[in-house]
N, C-alpha and C positions, 0 to 999 in steps of 0.2 A: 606862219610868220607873225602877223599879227593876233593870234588867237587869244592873248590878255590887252589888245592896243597896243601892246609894248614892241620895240625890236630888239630879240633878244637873242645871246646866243646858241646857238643848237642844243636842245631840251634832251641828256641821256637819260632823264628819270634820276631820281632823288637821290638816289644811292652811287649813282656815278657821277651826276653833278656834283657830290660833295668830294668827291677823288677828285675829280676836273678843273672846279670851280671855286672848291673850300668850299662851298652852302650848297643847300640842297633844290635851289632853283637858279635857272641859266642867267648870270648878270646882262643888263641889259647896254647896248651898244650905247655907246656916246656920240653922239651923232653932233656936238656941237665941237670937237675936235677939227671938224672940218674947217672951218673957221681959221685955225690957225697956220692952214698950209695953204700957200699962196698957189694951187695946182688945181685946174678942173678936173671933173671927175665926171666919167661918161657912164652911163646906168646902162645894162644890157638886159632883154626879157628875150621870152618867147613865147606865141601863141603854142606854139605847140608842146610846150613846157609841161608834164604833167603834175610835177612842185610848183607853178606859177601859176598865181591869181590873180585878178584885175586890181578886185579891191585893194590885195597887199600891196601890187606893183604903185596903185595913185596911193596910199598911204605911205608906200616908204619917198616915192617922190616928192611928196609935201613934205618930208623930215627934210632932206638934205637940204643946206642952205642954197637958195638963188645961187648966191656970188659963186659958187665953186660947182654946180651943175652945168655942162658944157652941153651936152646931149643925151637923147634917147635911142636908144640901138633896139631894134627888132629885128632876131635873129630867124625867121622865117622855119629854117627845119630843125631847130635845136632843139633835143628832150637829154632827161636824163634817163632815163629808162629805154634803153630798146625796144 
């Protein structure tokens, strides 16, 4: 997730980000849109997450704004992989 700092959207590689995305790397989230919806917004991980990181999880929580961060959910058995 964070692998340039950035939050960006899902990396297909060059050649299908440009079918995807019009350019050849994944544009990056706009995370200050938040801002503009008056709605909290509840973050979900999992330890047992085999896509999930600590570091990305405290990186992308320090992006969303306070005002609109309501809660953290730890989803205890959740992966994406079987």
């Amino acid at each position: 997730m964070f692998k340039n700092k950035k939050q960006t959207k899902f990396d297909y590689g060059a050649k299908k980000n440009l079918k995807v995305y019009g350019q050849s790397t994944p544009p990056e989230y706009d995370l200050d849109q938040f801002k503009n919806f008056n709605i909290k917004t509840f973050l979900t991980y999992s330890d047992n997450d085999a896509f999930s990181y600590p570091k990305d999880l405290e990186q992308f929580v320090n992006l969303v704004p306070a005002e609109t961060r309501d809660d953290l959910i730890t989803i205890k058995v959740y992966n994406k992989i079987k």
